[in-house]
Biopython code that builds the backbone (N, CA, C, O; Angstrom):
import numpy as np
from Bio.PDB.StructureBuilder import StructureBuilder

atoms = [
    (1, "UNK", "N", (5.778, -17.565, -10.672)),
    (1, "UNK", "CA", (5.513, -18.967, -10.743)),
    (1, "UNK", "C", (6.485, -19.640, -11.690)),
    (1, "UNK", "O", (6.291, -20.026, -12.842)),
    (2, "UNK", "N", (7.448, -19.686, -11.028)),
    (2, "UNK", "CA", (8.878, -20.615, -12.229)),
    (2, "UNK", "C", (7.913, -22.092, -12.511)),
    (2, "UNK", "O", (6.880, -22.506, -11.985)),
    (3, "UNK", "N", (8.582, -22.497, -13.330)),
    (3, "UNK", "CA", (8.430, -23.736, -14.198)),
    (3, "UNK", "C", (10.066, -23.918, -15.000)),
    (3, "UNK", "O", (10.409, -23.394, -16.060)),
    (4, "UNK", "N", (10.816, -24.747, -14.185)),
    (4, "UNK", "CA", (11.673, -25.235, -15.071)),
    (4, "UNK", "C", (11.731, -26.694, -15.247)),
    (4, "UNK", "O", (11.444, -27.737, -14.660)),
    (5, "UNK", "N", (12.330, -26.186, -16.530)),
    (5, "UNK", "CA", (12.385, -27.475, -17.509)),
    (5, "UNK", "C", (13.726, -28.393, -17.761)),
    (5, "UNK", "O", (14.080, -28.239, -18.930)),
    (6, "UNK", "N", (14.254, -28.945, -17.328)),
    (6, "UNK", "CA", (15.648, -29.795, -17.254)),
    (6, "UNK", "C", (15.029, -30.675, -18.440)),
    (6, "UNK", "O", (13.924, -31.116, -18.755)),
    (7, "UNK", "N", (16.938, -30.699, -19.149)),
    (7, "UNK", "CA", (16.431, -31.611, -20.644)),
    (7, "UNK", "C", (18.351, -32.646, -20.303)),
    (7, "UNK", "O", (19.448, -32.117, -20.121)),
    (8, "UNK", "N", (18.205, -33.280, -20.320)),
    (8, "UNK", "CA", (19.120, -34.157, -19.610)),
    (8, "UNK", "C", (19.150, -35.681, -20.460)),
    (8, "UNK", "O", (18.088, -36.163, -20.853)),
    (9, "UNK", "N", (20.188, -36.232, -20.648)),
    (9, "UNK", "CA", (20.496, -37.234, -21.767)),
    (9, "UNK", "C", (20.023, -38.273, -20.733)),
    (9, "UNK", "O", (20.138, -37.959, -19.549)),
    (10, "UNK", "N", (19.420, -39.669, -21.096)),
    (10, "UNK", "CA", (18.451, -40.660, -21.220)),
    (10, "UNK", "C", (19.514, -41.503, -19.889)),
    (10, "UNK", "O", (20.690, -41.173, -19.738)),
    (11, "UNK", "N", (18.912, -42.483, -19.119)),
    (11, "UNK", "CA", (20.037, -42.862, -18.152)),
    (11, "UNK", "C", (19.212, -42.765, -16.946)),
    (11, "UNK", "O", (18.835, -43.805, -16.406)),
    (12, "UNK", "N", (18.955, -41.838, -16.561)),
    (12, "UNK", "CA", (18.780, -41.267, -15.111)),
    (12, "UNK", "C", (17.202, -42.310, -14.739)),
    (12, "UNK", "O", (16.456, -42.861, -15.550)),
    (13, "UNK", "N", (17.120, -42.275, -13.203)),
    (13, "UNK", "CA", (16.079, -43.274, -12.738)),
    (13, "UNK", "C", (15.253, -42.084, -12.257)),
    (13, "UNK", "O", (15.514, -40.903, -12.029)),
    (14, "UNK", "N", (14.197, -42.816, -12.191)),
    (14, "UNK", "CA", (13.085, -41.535, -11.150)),
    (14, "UNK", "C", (13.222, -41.249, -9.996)),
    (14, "UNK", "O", (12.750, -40.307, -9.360)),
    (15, "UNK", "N", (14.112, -42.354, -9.584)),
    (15, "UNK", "CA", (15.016, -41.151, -8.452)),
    (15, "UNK", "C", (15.925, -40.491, -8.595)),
    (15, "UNK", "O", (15.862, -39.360, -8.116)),
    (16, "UNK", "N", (16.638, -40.732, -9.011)),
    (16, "UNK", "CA", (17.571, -39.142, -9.522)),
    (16, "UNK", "C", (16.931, -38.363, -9.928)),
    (16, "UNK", "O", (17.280, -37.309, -9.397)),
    (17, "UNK", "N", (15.924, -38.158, -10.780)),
    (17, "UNK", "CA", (15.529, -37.569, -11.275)),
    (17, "UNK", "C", (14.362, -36.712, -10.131)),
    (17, "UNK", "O", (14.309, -35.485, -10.207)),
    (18, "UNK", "N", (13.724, -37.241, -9.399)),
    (18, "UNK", "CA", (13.484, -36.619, -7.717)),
    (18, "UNK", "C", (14.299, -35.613, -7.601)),
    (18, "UNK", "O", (14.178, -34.422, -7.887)),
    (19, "UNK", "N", (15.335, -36.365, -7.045)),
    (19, "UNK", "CA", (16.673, -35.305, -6.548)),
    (19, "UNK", "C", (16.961, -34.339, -7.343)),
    (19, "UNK", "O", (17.123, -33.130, -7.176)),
    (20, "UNK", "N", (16.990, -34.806, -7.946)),
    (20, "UNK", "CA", (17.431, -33.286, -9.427)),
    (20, "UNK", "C", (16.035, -32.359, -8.799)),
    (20, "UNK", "O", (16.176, -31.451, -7.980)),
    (21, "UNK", "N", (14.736, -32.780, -9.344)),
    (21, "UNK", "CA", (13.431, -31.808, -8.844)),
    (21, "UNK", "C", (13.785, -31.242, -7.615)),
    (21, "UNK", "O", (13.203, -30.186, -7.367)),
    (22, "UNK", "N", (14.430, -31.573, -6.931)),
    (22, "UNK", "CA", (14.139, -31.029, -5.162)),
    (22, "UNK", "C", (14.820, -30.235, -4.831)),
    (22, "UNK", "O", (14.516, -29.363, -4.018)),
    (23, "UNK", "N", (16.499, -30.419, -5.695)),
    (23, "UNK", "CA", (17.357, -29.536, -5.488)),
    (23, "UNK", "C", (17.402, -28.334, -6.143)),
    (23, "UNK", "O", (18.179, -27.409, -5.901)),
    (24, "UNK", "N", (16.288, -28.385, -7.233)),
    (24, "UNK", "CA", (16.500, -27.126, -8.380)),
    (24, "UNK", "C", (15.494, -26.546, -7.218)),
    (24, "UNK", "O", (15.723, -25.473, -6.659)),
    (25, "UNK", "N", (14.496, -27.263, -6.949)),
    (25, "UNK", "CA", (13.457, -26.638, -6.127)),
    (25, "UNK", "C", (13.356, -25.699, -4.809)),
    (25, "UNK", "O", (12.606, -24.796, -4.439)),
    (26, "UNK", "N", (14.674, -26.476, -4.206)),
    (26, "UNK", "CA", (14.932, -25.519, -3.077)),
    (26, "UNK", "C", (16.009, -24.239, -3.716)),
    (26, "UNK", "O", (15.781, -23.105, -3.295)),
    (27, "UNK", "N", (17.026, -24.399, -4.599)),
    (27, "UNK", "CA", (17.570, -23.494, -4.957)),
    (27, "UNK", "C", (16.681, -22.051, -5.822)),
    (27, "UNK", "O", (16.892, -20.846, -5.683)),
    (28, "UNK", "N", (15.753, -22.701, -6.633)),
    (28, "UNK", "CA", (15.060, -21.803, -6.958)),
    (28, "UNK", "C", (14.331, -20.996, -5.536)),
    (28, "UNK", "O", (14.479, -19.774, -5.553)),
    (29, "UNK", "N", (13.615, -21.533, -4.401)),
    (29, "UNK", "CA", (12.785, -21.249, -3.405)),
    (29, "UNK", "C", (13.691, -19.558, -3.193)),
    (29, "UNK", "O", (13.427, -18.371, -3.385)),
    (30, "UNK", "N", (14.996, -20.485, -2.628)),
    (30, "UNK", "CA", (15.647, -19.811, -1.972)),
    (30, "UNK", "C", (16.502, -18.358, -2.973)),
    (30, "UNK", "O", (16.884, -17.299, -2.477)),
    (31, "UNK", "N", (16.567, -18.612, -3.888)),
    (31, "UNK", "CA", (16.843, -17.470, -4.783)),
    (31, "UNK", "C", (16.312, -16.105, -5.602)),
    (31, "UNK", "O", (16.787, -15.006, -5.891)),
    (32, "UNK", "N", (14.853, -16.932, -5.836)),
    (32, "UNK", "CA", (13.878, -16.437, -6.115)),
    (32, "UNK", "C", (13.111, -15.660, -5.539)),
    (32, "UNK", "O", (12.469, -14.651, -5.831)),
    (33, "UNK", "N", (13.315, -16.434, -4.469)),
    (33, "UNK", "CA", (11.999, -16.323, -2.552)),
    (33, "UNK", "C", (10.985, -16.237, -3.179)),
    (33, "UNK", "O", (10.288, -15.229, -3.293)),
    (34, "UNK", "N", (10.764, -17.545, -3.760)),
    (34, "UNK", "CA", (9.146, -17.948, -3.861)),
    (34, "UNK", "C", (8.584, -19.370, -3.330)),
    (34, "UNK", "O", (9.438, -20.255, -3.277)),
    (35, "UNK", "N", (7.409, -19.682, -2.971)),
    (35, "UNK", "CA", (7.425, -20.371, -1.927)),
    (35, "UNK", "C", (7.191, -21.675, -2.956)),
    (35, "UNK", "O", (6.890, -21.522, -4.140)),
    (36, "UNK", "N", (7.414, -23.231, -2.195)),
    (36, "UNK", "CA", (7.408, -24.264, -2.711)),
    (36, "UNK", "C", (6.145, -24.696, -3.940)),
    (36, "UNK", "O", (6.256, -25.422, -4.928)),
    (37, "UNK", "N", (5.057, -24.002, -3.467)),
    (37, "UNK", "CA", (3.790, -24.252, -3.884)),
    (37, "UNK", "C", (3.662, -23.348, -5.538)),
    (37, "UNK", "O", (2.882, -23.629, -6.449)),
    (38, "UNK", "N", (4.435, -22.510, -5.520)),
    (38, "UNK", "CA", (4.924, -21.189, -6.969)),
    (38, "UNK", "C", (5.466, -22.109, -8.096)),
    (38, "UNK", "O", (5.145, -21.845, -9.255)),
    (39, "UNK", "N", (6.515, -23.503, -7.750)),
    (39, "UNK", "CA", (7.254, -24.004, -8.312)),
    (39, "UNK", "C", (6.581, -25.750, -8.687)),
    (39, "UNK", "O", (5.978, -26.663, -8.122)),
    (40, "UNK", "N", (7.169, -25.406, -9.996)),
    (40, "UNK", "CA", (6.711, -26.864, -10.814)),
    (40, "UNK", "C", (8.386, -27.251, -11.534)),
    (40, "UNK", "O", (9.192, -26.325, -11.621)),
    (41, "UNK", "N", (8.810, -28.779, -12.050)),
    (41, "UNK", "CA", (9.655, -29.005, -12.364)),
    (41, "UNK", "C", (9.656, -30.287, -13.537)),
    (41, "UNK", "O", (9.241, -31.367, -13.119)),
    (42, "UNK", "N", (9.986, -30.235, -14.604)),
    (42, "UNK", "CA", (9.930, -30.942, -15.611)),
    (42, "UNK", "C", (11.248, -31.318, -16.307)),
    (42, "UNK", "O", (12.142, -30.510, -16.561)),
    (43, "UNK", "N", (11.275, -32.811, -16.626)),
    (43, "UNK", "CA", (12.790, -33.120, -16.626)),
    (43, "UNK", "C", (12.094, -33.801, -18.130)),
    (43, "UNK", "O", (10.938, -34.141, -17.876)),
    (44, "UNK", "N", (12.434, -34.078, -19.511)),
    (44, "UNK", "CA", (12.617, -34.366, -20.409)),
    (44, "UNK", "C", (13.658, -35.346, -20.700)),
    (44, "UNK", "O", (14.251, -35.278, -19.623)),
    (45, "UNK", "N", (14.204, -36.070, -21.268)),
    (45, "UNK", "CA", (15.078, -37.313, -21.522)),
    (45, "UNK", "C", (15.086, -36.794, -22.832)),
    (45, "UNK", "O", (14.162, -36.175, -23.359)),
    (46, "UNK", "N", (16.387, -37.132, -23.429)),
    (46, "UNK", "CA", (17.094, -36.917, -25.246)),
    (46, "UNK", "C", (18.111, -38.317, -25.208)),
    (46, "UNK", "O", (18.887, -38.568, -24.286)),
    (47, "UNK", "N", (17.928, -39.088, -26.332)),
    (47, "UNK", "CA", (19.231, -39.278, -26.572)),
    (47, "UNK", "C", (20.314, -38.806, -27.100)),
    (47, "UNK", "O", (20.311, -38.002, -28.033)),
    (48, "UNK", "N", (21.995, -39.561, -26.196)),
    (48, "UNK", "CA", (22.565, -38.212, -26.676)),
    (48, "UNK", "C", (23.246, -37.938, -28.160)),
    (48, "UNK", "O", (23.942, -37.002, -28.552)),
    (49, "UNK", "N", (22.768, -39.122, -28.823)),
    (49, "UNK", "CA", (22.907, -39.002, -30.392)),
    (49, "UNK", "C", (22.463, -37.714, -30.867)),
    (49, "UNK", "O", (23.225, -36.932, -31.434)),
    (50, "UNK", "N", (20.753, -37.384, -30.557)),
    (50, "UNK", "CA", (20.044, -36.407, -30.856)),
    (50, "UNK", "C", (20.349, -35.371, -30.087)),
    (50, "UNK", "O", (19.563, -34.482, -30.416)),
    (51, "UNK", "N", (21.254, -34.872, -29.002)),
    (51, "UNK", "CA", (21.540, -33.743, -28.635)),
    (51, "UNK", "C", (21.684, -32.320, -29.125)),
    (51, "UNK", "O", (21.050, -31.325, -28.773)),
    (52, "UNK", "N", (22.624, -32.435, -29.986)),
    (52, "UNK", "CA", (22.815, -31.368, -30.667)),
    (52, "UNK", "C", (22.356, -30.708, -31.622)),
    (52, "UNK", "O", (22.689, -29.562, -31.924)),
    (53, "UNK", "N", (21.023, -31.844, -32.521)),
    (53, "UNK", "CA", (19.706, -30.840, -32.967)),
    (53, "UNK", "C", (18.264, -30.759, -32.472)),
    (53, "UNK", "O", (17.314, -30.265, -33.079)),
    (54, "UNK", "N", (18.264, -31.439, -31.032)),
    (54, "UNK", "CA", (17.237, -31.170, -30.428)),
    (54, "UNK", "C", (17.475, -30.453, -29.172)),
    (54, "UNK", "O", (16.470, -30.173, -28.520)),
    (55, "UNK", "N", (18.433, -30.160, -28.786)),
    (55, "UNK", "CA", (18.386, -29.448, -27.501)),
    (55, "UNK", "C", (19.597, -28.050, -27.892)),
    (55, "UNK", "O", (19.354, -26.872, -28.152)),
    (56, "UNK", "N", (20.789, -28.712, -27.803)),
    (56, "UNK", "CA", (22.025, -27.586, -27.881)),
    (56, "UNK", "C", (21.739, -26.499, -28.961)),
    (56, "UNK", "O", (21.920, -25.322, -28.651)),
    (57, "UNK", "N", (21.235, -26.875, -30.410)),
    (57, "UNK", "CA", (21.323, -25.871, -31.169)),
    (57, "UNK", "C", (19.736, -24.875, -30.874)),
    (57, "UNK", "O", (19.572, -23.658, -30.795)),
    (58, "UNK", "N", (19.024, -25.717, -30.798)),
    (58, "UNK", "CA", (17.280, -24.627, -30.973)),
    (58, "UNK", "C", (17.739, -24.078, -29.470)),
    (58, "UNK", "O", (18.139, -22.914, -29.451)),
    (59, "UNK", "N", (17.720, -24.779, -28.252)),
    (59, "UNK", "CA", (18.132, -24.141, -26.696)),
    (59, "UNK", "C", (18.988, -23.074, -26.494)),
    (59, "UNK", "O", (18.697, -21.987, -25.995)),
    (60, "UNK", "N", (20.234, -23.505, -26.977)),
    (60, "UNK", "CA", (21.342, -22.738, -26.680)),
    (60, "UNK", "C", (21.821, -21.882, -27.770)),
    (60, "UNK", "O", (21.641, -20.683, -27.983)),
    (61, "UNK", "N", (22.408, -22.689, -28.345)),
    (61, "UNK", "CA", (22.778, -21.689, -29.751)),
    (61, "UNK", "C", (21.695, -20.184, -30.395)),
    (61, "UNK", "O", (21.897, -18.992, -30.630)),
    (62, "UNK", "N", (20.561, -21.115, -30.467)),
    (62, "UNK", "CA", (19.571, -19.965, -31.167)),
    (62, "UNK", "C", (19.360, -18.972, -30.390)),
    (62, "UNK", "O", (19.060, -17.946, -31.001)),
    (63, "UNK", "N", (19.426, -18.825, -28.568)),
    (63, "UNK", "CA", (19.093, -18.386, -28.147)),
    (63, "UNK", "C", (20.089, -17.870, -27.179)),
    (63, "UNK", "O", (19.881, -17.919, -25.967)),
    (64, "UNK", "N", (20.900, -17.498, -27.569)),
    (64, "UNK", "CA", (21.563, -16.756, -26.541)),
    (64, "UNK", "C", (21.733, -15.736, -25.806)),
    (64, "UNK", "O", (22.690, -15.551, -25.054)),
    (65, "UNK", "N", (20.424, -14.712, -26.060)),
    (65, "UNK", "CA", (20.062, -13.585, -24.695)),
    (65, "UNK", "C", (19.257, -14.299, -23.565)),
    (65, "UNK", "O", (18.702, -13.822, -22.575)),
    (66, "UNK", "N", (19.378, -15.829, -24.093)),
    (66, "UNK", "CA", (18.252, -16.030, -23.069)),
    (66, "UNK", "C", (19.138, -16.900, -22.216)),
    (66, "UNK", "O", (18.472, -17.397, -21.308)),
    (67, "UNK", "N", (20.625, -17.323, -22.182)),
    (67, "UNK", "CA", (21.539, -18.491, -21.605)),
    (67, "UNK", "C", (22.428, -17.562, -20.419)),
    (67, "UNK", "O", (23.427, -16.857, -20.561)),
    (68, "UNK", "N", (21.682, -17.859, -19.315)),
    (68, "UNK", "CA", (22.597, -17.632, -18.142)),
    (68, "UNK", "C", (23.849, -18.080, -17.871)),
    (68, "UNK", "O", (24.892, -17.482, -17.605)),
    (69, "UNK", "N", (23.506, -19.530, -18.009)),
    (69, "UNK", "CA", (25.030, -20.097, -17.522)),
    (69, "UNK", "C", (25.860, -21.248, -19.093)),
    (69, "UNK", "O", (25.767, -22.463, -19.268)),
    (70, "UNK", "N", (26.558, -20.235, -19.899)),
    (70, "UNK", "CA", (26.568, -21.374, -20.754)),
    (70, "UNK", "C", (27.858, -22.910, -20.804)),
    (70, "UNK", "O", (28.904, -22.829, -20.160)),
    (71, "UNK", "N", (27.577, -23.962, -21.508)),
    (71, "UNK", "CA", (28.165, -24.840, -21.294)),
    (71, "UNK", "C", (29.440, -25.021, -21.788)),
    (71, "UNK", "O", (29.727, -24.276, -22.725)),
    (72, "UNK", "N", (30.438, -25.939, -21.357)),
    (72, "UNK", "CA", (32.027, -25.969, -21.253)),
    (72, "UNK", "C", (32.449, -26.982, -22.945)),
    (72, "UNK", "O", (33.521, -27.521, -23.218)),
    (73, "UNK", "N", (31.354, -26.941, -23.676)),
    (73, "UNK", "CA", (31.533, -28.141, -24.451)),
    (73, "UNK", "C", (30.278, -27.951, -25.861)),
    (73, "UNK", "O", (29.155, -27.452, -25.924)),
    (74, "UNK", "N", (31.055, -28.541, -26.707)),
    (74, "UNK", "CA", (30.180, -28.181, -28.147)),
    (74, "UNK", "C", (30.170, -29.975, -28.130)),
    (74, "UNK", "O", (31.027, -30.622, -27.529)),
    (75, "UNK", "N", (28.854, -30.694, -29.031)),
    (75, "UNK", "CA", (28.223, -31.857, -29.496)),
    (75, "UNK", "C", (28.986, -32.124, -30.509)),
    (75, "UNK", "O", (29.242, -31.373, -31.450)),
    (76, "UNK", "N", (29.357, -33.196, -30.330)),
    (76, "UNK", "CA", (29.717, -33.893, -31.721)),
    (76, "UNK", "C", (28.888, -33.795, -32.539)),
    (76, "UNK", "O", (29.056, -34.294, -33.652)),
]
sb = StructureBuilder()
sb.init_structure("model")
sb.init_model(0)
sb.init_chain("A")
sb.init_seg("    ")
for serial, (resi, resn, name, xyz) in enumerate(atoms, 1):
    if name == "N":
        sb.init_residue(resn, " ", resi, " ")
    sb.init_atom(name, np.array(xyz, "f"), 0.0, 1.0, " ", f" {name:<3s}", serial, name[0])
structure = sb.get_structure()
């Protein structure tokens, strides 16, 4: 039963933010092979002032056995 959590800088409308849900949703379905009903999706808003001690460092940094795909870019 995935549950992901998208944390994404402030901007985006609730429709994009749809799309974002639908596409993680089918990619997870299809990767996972678990069925639509297994999957939940939660998108969070940061500003991106606060990025880099609310998301990049506790998310990423602290945790790096846990970062599949990591990112191309360090926070001001």
């Amino acid at each position: 039963m995935p549950h992901i959590i998208v944390k994404i800088a402030v901007g985006r409308s609730d429709e994009n933010k749809h799309l974002i849900a639908t596409a993680l949703t089918k990619a997870i379905m299809h990767s996972a092979q678990v069925p639509d009903e297994a999957l939940s999706v939660s998108i969070e808003d940061f500003d991106p002032a606060e990025w880099g001690a609310k998301v990049f460092k506790p998310d990423i940094i602290d945790k790096p056995d846990l970062l599949y795909k990591k990112p191309g870019y360090t926070p001001a």
